[in-house]
C-alpha positions in Angstrom: 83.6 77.6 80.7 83.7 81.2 79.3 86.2 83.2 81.1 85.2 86.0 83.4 86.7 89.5 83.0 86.4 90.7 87.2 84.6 92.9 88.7 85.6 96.1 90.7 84.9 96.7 94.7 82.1 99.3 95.0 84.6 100.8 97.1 86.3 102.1 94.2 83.6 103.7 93.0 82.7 105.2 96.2 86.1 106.8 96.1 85.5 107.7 92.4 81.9 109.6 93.7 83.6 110.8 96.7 85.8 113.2 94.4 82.9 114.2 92.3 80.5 115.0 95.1 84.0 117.1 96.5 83.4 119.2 93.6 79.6 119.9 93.6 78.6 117.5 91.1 75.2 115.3 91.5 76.6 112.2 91.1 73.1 110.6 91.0 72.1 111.0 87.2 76.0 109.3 86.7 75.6 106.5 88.6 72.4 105.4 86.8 73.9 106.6 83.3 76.5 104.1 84.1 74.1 100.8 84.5 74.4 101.1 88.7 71.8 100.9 90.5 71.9 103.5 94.0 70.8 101.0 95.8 74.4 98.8 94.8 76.4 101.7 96.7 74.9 100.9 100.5 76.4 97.8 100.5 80.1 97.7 101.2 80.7 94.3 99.6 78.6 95.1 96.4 80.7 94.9 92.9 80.8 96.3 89.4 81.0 95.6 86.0 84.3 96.6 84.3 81.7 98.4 81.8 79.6 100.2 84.4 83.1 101.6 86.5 84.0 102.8 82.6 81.3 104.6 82.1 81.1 106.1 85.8 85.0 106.9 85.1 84.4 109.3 81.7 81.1 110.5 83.3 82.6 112.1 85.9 85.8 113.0 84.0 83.1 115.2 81.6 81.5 116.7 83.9 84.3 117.8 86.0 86.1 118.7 82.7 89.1 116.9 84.1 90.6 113.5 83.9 92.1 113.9 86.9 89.1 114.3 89.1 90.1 117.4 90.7 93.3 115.4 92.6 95.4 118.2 90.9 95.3 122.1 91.4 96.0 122.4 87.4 92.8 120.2 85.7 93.4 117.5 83.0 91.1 118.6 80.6 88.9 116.6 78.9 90.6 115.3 76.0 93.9 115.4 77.0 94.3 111.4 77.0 93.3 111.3 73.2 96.0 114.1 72.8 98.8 111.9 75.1 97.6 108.9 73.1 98.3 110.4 70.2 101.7 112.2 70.9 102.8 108.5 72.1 101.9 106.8 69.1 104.4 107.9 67.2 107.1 106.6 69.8 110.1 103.7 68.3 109.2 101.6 71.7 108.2 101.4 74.7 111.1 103.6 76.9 110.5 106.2 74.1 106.3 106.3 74.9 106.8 106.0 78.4 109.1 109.0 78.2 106.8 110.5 76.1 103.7 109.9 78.4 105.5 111.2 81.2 107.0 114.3 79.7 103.0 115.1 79.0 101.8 114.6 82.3 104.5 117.2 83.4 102.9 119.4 81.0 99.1 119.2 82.2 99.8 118.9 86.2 101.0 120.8 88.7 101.1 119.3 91.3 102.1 115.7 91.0 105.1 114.4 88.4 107.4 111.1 87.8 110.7 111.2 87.4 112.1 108.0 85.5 114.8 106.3 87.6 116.6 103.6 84.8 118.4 100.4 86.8 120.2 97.3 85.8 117.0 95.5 87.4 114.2 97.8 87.2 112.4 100.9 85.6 111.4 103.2 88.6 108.6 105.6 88.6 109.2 107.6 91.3 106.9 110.4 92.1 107.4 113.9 93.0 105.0 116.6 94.9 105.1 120.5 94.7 105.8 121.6 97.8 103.3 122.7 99.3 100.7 121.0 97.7 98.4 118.4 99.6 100.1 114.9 99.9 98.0 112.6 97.7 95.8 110.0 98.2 96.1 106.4 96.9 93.2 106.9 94.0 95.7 110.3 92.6 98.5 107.6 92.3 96.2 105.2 90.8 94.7 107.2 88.4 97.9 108.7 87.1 99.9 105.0 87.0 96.8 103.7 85.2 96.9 106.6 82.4 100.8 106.3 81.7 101.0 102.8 82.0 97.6 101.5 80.5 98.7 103.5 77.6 102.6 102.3 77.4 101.6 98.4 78.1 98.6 99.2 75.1 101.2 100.7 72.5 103.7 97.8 72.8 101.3 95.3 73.4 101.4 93.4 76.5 101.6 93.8 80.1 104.8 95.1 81.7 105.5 93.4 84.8 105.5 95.3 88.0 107.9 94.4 90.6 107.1 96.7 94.0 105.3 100.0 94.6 105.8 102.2 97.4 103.9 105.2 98.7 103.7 107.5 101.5 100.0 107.7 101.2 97.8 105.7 104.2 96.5 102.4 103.7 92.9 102.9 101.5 90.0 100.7 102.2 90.4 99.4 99.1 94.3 97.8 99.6 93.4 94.6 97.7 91.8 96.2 95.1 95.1 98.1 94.7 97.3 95.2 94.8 94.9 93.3 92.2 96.0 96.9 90.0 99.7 97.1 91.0 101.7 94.1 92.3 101.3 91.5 95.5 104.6 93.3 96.7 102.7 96.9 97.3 103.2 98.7 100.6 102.0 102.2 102.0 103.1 104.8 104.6 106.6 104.6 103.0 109.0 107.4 103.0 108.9 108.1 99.4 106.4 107.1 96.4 107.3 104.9 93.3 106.5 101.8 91.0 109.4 99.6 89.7 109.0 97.9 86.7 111.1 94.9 84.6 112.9 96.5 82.3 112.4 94.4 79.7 109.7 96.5 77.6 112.5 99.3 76.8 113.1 98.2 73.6 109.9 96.4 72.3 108.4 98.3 69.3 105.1 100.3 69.4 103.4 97.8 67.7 99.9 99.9 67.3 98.8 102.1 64.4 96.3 104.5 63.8 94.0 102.2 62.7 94.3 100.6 66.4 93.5 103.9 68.1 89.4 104.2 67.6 88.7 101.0 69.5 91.2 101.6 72.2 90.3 104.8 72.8 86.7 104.0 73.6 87.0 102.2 76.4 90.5 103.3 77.5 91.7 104.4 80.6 89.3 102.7 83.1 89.3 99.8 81.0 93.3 99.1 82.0 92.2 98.5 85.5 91.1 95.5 84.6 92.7 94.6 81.4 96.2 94.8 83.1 95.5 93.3 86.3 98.5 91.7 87.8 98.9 87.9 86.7 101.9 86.9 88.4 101.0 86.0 91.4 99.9 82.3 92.5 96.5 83.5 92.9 96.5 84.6 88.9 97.7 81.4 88.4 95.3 79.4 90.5 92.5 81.4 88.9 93.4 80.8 85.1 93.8 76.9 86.2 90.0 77.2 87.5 88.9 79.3 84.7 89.9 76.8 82.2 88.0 73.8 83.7 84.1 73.4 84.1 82.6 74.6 87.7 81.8 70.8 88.2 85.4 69.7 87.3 86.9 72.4 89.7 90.0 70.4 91.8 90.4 70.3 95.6 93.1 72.1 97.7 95.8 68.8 97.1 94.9 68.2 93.5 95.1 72.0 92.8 98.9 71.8 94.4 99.7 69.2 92.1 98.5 70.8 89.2 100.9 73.9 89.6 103.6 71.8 90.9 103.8 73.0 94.4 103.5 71.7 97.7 99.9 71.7 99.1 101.2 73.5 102.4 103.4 75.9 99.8 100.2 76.9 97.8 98.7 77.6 101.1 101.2 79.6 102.6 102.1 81.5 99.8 98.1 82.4 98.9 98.2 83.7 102.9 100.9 86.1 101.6 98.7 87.5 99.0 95.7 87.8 100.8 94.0 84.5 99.6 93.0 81.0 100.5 91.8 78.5 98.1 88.5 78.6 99.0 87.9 82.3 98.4 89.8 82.0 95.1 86.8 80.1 94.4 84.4 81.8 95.8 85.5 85.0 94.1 85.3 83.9 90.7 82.3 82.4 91.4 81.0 85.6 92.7 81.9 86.7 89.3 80.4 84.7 87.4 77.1 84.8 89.2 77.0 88.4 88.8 77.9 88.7 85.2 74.7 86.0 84.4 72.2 88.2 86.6 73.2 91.2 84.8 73.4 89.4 81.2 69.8 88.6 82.1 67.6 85.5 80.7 68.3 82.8 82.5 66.4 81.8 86.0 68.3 81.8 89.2 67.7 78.3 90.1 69.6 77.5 86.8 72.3 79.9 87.6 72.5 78.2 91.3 72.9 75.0 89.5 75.6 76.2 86.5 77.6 77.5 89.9 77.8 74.2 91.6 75.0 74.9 94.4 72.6 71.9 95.1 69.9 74.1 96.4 68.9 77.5 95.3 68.9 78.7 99.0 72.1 77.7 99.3 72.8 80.3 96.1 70.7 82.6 97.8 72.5 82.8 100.9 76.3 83.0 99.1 75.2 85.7 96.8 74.3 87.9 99.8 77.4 86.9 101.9 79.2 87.7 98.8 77.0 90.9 98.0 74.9 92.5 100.8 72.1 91.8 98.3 70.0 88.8 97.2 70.4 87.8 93.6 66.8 88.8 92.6 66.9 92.2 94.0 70.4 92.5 92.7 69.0 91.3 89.1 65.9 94.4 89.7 68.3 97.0 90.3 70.9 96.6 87.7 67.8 95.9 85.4 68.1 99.8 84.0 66.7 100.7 81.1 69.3 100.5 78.6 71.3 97.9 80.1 69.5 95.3 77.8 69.0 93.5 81.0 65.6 91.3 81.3 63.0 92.2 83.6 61.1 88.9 83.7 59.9 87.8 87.4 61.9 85.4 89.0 60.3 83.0 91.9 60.4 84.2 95.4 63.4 83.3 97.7 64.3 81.3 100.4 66.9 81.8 103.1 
C-alpha cells in the first residue's frame, strides 16, 4: 500500500485565516486558490491536503507581505526565507546554520528572538519577548520553530529529534496538531518558552547545494509541517507498521504488540499517553487515505469503501462523516475546483 503523507486539522487553517482576516484581507479568493473548498471550513473535524495548507500558507504570506502573518510588530517581508535559505547554505553544519538562521531572525523581528542555550544533553531554543510587546500565541511559536528548523533539519538532511517544548502560551485548540509538529513531551502555560533538541546534528555537514535549493524552495516552509513530523513516538511507529501492510492484512491490538515487541497492555498504556488508542491509529490513517482517493478523483466510492476495509458503502459513508462533518460525495464536489485536476463524474446517491 502506497504510503500516505497526513493531512492537517482545518483548525490550523482557521488559525492561519484568523490572522489574515486580523489584517483586512478577504481570505475568500485564498482559500479557493488553495484547492479548499468554503464549505470544508464549517466543519470542525474537516482536514487538508499538505498541498492545499501550502498554498493557503504563501497566499497569505503575499498578500500580507509578511511571512510572519502579522504575529510581529516588524513584518517578515516576503522573500526573506529565500534570503535566510540562502545565507544558511553556505554554513560547515548544522550548529553553524542554526546559528545562522537564528542570528537572521534577530535581524527581521522585533518582537520575538531565540537565544541558543548549548547542554551536555540538549540544544535549547529558548525564546525571548520585547517587553512590552503582546505575549504570543502558540501559531507565532509554530511558525517561527518551523522556519528555523525546517530549514536546519533540510540543509543537513534529516530530522533532528526533539526532546520537550515549553511555552507560556494557553493551550490552542489545535494541541495534537502541535504535538504531531513538536514532540509527545509538549506542555503549555509554563513559566518560560523553549524547544530542546538532541544534540547530535551539531556537527553533521550541510549536505545541500545550490542545485538542491529550487525544489526545496517551492514548497518550503509549510511543507516541514508535515515533512518533519515527529516519528518517535509509539504512535509513529505503530503507523509506519500499518502503512507498510495492506488494509486487509492490518493486525489486531495483541498481534500489533508483538510485532513491536511490547506488552499488549504497554502499547496501550503508552498510546493513552500520547493521545491515542489503536483503534483511532487506524482510523486516522484510514481517514487519510480515504481523503487523498476522493480528492485524487477517478475512482467510485463504493470501490474506495471496499480498498478501505468497509463491507458496505454505508458503513463508509457514515465513517467518513464521523471522521469529517461531511459525506464523501459532497466532500469529493467541493474539493472538485477547477484546477485541482479533480474529476467531476457523478457518483450514486448515499445511504446512511
Amino acid at each position: 500500500m502506497k504510503a500516505e503523507r497526513g493531512t492537517i486539522s482545518v483548525s490550523l487553517v482557521e488559525e492561519t485565516l484568523a490572522l489574515a482576516r486580523a489584517r483586512g484581507v478577504d481570505v475568500l479568493p485564498i482559500v479557493e486558490t488553495a484547492g479548499i473548498a468554503p464549505q470544508m471550513l464549517g466543519s470542525a473535524k474537516s482536514r487538508v491536503t499538505p498541498a492545499q495548507y501550502g498554498a493557503l500558507w504563501a497566499n497569505i504570506a503575499r498578500a500580507l507581505d509578511d511571512e510572519f502573518f502579522g504575529q510581529d510588530s516588524h513584518a517578515m517581508k516576503s522573500g526573506s526565507f529565500i534570503a535566510m535559505t540562502q545565507m544558511a547554505l553556505t554554513a560547515r553544519n548544522g550548529g553553524q546554520a542554526l546559528a545562522r538562521a537564528v542570528g537572521f531572525m534577530r535581524l527581521v523581528l522585533d518582537d520575538m528572538s531565540v537565544q541558543i542555550v548549548k547542554r551536555d544533553d540538549c540544544v535549547r531554543l529558548a525564546f525571548d519577548h520585547r517587553d512590552g510587546a503582546p505575549q504570543p500565541a502558540m501559531f507565532a511559536y509554530a511558525t517561527y520553530f518551523i522556519l528555523v528548523y525546517g530549514l536546519v533539519c533540510w540543509l543537513v538532511g534529516r530530522r533532528i529529534p526533539l526532546i520537550e517544548a515549553r511555552f507560556r502560551c494557553a493551550e490552542p485548540p489545535a494541541a495534537h496538531e502541535y504535538r504531531l509538529m513538536f514532540c509527545d513531551d509538549l506542555s503549555f502555560d509554563q513559566r518560560e518558552s523553549y524547544v530542546d533538541l538532541a544534540p547530535g546534528f551539531l556537527d553533521l555537514p550541510v549536505v545541500q547545494t545550490t542545485k538542491s535549493v529550487k525544489p526545496f524552495l517551492r514548497d518550503a516552509p509549510a511543507s516541514f509541517i508535515i515533512k518533519y513530523r515527529n516519528p518517535g513516538s509509539l504512535a509513529a511507529r505503530v503507523r509506519k507498521t500499518l502503512r507498510a501492510l495492506p488494509m486487509a492484512a492490518w493486525p489486531g491490538s495483541d498481534e500489533m504488540a508483538q510485532r513491536l515487541h511490547v506488552a499488549e497492555a504497554t502499547m496501550r498504556r503508552h498510546l493513552k499517553q500520547e493521545g491515542y488508542t489503536y483503534q483511532s491509529i487506524k482510523d486516522d490513517l484510514r481517514r487519510d487515505i480515504a481523503i487523498t482517493e476522493l480528492q485524487r478523483g477517478g475512482r467510485p466510492i463504493a470501490d474506495i469503501a471496499a480498498t478501505l476495509g468497509f463491507a458496505e458503502p454505508s458503513a463508509f459513508h457514515r465513517a467518513f462523516r464521523k471522521w469529517t462533518g461531511m459525506r464523501p460525495a459532497d466532500y469529493r464536489a467541493v474539493n472538485a475546483a477547477p484546477g485541482t485536476g479533480m474529476s467531476r463524474r457523478a457518483e450514486p446517491a448515499e445511504s446512511d
